[in-house]
N, CA, C and O atoms as a DFTB+ gen file, in Angstrom:
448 C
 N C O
     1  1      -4.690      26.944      -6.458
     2  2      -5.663      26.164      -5.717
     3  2      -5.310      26.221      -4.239
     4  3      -4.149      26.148      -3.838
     5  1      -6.460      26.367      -3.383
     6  2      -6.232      26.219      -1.917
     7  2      -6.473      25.130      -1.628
     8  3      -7.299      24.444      -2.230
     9  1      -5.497      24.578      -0.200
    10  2      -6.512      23.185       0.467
    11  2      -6.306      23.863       1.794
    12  3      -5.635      24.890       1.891
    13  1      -6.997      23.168       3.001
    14  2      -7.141      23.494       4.014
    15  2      -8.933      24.518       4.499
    16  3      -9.895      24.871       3.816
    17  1      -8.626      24.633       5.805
    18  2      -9.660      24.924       6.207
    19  2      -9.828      26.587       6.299
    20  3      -8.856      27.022       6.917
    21  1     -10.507      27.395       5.996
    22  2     -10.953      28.916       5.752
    23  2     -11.571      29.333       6.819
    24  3     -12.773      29.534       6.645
    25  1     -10.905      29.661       8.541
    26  2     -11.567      30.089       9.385
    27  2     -12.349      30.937       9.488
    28  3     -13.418      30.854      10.093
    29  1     -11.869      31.992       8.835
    30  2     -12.668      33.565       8.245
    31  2     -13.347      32.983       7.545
    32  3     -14.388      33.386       8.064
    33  1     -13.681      32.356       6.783
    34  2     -14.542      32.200       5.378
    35  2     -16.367      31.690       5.768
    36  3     -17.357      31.583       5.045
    37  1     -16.126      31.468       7.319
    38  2     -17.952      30.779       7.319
    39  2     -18.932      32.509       7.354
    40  3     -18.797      33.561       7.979
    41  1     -19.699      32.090       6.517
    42  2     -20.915      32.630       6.824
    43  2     -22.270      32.071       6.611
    44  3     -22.482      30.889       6.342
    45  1     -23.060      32.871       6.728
    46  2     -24.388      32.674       7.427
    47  2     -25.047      32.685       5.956
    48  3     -25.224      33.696       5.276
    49  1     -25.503      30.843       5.457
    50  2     -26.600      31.322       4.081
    51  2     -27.892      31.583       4.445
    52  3     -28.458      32.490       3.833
    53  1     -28.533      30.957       5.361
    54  2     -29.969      30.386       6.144
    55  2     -30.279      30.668       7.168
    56  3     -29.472      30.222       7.984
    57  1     -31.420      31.448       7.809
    58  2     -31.502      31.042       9.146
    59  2     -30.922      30.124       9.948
    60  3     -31.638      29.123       9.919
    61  1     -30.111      29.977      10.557
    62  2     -29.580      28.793      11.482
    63  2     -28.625      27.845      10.523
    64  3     -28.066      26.891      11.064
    65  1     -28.460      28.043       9.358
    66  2     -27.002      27.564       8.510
    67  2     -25.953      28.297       7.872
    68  3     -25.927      29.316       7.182
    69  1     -25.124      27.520       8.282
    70  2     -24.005      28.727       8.490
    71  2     -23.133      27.425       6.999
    72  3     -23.601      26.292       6.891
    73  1     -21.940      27.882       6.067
    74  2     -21.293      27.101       5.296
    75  2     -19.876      27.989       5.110
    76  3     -19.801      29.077       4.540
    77  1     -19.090      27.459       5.556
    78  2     -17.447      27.498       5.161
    79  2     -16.764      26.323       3.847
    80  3     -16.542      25.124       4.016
    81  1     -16.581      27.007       2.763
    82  2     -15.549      26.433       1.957
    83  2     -14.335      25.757       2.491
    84  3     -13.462      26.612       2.343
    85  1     -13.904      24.936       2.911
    86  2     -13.236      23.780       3.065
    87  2     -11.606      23.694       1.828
    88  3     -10.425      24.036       1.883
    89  1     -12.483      23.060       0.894
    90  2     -10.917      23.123      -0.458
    91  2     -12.028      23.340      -1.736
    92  3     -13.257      23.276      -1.698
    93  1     -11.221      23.590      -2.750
    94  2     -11.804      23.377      -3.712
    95  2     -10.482      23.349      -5.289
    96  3      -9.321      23.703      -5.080
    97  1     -10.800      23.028      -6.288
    98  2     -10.008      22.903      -7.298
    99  2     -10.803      23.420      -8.610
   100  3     -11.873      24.015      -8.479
   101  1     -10.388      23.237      -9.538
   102  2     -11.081      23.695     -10.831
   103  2     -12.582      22.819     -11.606
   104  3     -13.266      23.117     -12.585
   105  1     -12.663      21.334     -10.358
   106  2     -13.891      21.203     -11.108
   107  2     -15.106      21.009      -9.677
   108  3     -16.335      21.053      -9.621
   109  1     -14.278      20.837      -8.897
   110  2     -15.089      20.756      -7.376
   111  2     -15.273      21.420      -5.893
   112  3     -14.225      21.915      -5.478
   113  1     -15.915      21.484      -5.386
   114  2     -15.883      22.474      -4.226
   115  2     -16.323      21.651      -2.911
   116  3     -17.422      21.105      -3.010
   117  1     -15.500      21.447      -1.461
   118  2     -15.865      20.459      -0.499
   119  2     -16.049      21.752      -0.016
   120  3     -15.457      22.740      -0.449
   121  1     -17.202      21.740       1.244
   122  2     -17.687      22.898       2.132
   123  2     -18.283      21.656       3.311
   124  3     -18.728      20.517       3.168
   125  1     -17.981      22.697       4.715
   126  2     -18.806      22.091       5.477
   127  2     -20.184      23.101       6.323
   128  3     -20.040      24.265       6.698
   129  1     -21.272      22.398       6.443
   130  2     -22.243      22.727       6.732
   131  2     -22.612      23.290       8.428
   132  3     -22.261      23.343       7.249
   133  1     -22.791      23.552       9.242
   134  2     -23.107      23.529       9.803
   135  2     -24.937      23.665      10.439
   136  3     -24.823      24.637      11.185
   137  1     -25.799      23.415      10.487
   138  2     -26.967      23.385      10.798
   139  2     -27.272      23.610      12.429
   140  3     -26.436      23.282      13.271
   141  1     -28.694      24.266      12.818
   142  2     -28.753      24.334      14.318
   143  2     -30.241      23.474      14.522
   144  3     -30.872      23.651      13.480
   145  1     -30.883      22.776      15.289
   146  2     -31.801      22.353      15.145
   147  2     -33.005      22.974      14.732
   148  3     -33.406      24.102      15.016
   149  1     -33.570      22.043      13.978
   150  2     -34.623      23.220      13.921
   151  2     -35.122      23.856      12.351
   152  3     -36.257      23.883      11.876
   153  1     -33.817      24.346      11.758
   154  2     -33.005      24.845      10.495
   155  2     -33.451      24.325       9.478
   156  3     -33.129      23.137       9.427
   157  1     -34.314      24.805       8.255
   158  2     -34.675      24.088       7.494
   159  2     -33.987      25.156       6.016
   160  3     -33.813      26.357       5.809
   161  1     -33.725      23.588       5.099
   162  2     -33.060      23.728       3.876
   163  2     -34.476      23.943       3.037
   164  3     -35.254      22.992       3.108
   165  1     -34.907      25.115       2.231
   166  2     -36.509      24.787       1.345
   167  2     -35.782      24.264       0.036
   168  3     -34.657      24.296      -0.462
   169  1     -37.083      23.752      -0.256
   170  2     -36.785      22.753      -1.952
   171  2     -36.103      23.569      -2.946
   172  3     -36.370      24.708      -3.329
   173  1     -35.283      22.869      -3.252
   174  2     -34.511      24.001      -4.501
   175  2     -33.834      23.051      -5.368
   176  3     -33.869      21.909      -4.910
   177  1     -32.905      23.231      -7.073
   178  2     -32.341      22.741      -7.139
   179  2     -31.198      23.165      -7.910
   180  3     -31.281      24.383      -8.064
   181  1     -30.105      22.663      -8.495
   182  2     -29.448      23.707      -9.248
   183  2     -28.561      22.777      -9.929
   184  3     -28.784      21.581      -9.739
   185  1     -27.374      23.185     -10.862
   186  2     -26.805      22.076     -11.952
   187  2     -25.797      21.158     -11.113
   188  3     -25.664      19.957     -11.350
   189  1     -25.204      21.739     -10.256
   190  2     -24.674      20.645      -9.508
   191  2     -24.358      19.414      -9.033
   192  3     -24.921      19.438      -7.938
   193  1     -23.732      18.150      -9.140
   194  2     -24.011      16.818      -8.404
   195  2     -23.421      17.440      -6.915
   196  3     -22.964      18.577      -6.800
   197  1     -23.534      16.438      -5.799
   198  2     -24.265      16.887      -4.510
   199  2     -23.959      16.101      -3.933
   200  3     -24.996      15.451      -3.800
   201  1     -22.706      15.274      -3.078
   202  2     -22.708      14.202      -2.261
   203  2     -22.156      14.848      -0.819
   204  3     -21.302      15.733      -0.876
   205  1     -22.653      14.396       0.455
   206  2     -22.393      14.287       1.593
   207  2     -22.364      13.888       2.462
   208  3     -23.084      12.893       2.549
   209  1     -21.879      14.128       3.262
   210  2     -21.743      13.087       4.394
   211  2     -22.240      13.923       5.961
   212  3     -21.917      15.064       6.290
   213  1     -22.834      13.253       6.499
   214  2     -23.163      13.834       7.767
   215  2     -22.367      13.180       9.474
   216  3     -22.614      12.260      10.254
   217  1     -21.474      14.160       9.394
   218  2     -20.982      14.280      10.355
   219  2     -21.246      14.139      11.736
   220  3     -20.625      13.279      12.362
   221  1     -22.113      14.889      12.328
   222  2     -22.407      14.722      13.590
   223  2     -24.196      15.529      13.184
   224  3     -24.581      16.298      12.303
   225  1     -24.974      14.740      14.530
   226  2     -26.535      15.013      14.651
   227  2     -27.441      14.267      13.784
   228  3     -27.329      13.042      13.829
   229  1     -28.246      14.725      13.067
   230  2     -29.504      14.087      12.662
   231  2     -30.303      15.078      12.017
   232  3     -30.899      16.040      12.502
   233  1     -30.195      14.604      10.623
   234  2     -31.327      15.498       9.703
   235  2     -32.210      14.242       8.492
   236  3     -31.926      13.134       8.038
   237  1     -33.438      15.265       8.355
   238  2     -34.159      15.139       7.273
   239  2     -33.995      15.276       6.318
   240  3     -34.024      16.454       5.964
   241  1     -33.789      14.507       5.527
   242  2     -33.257      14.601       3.755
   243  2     -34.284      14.143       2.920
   244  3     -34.792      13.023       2.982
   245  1     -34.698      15.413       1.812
   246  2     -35.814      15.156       0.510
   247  2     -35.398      14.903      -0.401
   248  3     -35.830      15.823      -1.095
   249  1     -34.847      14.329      -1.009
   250  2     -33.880      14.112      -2.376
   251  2     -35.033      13.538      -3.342
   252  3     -35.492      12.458      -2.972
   253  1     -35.673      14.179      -4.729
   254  2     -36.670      13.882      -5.480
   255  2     -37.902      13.535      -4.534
   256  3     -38.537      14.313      -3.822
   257  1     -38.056      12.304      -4.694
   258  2     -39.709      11.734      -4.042
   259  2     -39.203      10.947      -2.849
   260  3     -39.958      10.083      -2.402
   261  1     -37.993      11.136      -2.260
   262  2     -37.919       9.649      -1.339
   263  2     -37.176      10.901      -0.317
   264  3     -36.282      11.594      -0.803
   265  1     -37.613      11.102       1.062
   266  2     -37.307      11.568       2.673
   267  2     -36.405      10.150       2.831
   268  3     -36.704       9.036       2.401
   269  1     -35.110      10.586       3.649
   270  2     -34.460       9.635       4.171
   271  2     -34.063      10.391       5.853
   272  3     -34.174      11.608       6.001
   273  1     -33.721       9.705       6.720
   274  2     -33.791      10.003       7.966
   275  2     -32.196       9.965       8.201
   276  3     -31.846       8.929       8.765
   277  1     -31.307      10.724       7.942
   278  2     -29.680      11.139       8.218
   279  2     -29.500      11.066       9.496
   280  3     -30.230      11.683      10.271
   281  1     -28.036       9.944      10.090
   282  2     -27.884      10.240      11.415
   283  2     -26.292      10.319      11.174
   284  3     -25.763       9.869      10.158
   285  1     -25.730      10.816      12.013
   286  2     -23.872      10.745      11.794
   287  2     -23.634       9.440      11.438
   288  3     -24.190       8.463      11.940
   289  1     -22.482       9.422      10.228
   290  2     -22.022       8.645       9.479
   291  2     -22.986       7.921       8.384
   292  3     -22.874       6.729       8.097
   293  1     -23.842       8.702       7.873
   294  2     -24.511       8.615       6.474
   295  2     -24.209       9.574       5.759
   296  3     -24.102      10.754       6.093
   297  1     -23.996       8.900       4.319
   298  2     -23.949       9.918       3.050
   299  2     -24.835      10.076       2.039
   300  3     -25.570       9.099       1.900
   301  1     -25.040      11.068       1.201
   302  2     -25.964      11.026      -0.147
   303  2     -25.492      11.210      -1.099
   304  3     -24.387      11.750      -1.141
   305  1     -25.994      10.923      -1.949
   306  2     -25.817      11.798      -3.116
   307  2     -27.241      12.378      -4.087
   308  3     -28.188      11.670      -4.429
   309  1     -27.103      13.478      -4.315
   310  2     -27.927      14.069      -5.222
   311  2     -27.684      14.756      -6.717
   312  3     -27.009      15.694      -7.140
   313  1     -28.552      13.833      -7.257
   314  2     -27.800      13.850      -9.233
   315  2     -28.028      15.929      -9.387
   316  3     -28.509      16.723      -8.579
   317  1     -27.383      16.166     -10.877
   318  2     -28.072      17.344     -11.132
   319  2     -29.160      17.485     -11.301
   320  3     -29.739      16.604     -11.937
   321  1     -29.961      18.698     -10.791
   322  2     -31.361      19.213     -11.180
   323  2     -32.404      18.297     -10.622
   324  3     -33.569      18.215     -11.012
   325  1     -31.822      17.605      -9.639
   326  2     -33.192      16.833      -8.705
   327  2     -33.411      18.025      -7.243
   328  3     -32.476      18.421      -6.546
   329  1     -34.658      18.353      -7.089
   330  2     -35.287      18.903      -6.242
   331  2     -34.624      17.998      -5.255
   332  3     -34.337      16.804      -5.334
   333  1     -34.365      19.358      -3.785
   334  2     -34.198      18.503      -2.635
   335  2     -34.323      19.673      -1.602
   336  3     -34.467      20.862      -1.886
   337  1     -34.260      19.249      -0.641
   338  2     -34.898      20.111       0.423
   339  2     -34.178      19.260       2.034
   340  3     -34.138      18.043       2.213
   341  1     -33.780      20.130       2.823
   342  2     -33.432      19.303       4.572
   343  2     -33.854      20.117       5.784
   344  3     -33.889      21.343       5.890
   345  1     -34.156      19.225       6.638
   346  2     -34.475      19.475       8.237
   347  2     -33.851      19.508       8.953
   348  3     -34.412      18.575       9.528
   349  1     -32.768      19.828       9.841
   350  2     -31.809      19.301      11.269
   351  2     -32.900      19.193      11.962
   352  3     -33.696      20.081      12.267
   353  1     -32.921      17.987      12.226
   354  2     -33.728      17.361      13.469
   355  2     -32.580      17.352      14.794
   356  3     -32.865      16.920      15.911
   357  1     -31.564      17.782      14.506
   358  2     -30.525      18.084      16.123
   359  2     -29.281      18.952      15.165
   360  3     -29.093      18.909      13.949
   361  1     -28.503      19.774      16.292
   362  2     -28.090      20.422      15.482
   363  2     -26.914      19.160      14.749
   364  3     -26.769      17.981      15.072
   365  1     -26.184      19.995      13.639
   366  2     -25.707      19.230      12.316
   367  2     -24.668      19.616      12.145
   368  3     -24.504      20.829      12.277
   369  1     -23.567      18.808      11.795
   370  2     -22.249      19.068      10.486
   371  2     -22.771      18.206       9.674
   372  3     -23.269      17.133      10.013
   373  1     -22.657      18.754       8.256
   374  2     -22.105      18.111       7.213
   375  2     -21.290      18.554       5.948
   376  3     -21.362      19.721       5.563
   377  1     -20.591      17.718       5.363
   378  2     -19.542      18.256       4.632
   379  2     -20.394      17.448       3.183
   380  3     -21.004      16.387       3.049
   381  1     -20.012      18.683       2.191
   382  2     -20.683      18.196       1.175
   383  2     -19.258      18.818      -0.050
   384  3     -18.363      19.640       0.143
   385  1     -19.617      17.961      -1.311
   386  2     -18.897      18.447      -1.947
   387  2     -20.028      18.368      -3.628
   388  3     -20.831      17.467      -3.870
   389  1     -19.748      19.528      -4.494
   390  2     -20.327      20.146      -5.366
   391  2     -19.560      20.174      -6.621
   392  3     -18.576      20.905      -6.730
   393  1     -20.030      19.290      -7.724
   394  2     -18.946      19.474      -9.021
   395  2     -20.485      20.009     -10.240
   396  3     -21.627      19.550     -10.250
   397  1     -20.014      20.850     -10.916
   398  2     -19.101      21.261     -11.119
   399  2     -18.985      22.483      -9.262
   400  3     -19.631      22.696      -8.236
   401  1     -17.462      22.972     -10.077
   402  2     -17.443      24.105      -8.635
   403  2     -18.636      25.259      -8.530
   404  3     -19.313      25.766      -9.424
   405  1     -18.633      25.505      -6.925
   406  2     -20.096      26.470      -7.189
   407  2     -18.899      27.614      -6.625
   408  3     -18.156      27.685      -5.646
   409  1     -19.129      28.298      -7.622
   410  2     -18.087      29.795      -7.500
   411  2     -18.582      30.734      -6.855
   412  3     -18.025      31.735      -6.404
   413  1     -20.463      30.174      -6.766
   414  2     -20.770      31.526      -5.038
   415  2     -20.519      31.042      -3.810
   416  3     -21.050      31.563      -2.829
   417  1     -19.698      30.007      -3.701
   418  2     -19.323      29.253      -2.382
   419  2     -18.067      29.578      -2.133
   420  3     -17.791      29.357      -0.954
   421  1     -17.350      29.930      -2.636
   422  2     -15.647      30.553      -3.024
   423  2     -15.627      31.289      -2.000
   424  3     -16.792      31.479      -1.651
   425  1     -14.602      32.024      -1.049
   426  2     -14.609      33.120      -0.423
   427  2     -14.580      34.310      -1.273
   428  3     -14.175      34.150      -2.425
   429  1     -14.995      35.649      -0.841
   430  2     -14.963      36.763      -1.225
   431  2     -14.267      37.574      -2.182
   432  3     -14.640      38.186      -3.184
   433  1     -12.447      37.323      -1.252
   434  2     -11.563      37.795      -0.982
   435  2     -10.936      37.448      -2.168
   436  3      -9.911      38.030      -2.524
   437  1     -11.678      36.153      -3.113
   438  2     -10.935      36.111      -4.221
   439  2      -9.961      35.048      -4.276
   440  3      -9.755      34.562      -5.388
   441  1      -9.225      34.525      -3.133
   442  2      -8.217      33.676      -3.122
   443  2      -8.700      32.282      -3.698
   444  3      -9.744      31.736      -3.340
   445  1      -8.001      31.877      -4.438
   446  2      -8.207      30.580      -5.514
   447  2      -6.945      30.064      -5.760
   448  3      -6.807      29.103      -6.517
């Protein structure tokens, strides 16, 4: 298991979002987000639970039927298999963490 931060490890999932793996262990994965304003997350969903915290800026959060308005120092959470979708309304950190682990979030290189 690694802890610590993966300088090499950010890349680019989204137009204008970029995600670096952070730590992770055998049932969870913390990553942080970065967003640029503007940057939109489209509706998707996947088996995952989903909690985060927003760091710095201001985004739009769709979680099922309810938009919530994210400013630094709010968190969420999103159950498995609920549709959700986000906006950076300024650019964004947030650090989210994903159980079970999402193993396409892993670096490349294999290191575990």
């Amino acid at each position: 298991m690694f802890t610590g931060h993966m300088t090499g490890c950010r890349r680019n999932m989204l137009p204008g979002i970029d995600m670096t793996p952070l730590s992770w262990g055998e049932k969870t994965i913390m990553v942080r987000f970065d967003l640029l304003k503007g940057s939109q997350l489209p509706v998707h969903h996947h088996v995952h639970e989903q909690t985060g915290y927003l760091v710095s800026g201001r985004l739009r959060l769709t979680i099922g039927d309810h938009t919530y308005h994210a400013a630094a120092g709010d968190s969420w959470c999103i159950p498995t298999d609920v549709a959700h979708c986000a906006e950076a309304l300024e650019d964004c950190v947030a650090i989210e963490i994903f159980s079970p682990l999402r193993e396409d979030y892993l670096p490349s290189d294999g290191l575990y």
